[in-house]
C-alpha positions as CSV (number, residue, x, y, z in Angstrom):
1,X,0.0,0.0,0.0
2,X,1.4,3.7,-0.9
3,X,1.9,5.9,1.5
4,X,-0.4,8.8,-0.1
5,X,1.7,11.8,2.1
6,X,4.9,10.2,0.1
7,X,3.3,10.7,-3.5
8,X,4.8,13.2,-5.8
9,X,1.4,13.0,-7.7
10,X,-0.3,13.6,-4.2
11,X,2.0,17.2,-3.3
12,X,1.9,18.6,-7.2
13,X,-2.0,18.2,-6.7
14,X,-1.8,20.4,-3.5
15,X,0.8,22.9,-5.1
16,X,-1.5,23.1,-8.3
17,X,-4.4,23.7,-5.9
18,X,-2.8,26.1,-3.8
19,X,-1.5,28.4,-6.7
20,X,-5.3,28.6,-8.1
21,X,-6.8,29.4,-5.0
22,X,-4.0,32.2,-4.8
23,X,-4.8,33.8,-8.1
24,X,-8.4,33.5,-7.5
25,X,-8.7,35.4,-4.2
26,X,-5.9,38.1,-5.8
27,X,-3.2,36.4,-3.2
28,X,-0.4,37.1,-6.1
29,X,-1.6,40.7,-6.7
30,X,-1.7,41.6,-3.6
31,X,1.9,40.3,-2.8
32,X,3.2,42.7,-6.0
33,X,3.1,39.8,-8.3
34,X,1.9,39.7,-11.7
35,X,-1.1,36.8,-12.0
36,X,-0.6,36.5,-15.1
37,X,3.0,36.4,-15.2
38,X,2.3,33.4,-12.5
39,X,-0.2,31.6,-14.5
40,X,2.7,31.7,-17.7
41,X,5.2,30.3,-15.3
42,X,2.9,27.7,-13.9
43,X,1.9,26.9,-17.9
44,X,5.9,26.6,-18.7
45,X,7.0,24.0,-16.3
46,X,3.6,21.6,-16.2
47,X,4.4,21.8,-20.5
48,X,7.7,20.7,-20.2
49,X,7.2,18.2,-17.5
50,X,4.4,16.9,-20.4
51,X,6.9,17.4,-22.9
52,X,9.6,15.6,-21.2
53,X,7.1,12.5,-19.7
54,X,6.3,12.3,-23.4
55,X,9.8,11.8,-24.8
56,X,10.7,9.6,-22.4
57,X,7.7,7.3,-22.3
58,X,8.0,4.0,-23.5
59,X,4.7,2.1,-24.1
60,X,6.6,-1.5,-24.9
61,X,7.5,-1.4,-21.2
62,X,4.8,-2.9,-19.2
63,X,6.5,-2.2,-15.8
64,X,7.4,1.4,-16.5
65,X,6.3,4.5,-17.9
């Protein structure tokens, strides 16, 4: 059984969550930064970890990715 606290899929859930409710309630704004400069930065890194899980995946392994 996986410890769900240990999950990388569990925490990038929570930090995906967390930076929506921030730009929702104007948390970024009101800090000085730019929410849409924060939503382009958030858009970068989750389409290059896309980009690189794609590369990488290999779908003739059946115990991998």
């Amino acid at each position: 059984m996986q410890n769900r606290w240990k999950s990388k899929v569990f925490w990038v859930a929570v930090a995906t969550n967390l930076i929506t409710i921030g730009t929702l309630t104007g948390l970024w704004a009101e800090i000085g930064w730019d929410p849409n400069t924060v939503t382009q930065v958030i858009m970068l890194v989750i389409n290059t970890a896309v980009t690189i899980f794609g590369l990488s995946n290999n779908p003739t392994n059946k115990n991998g990715y």
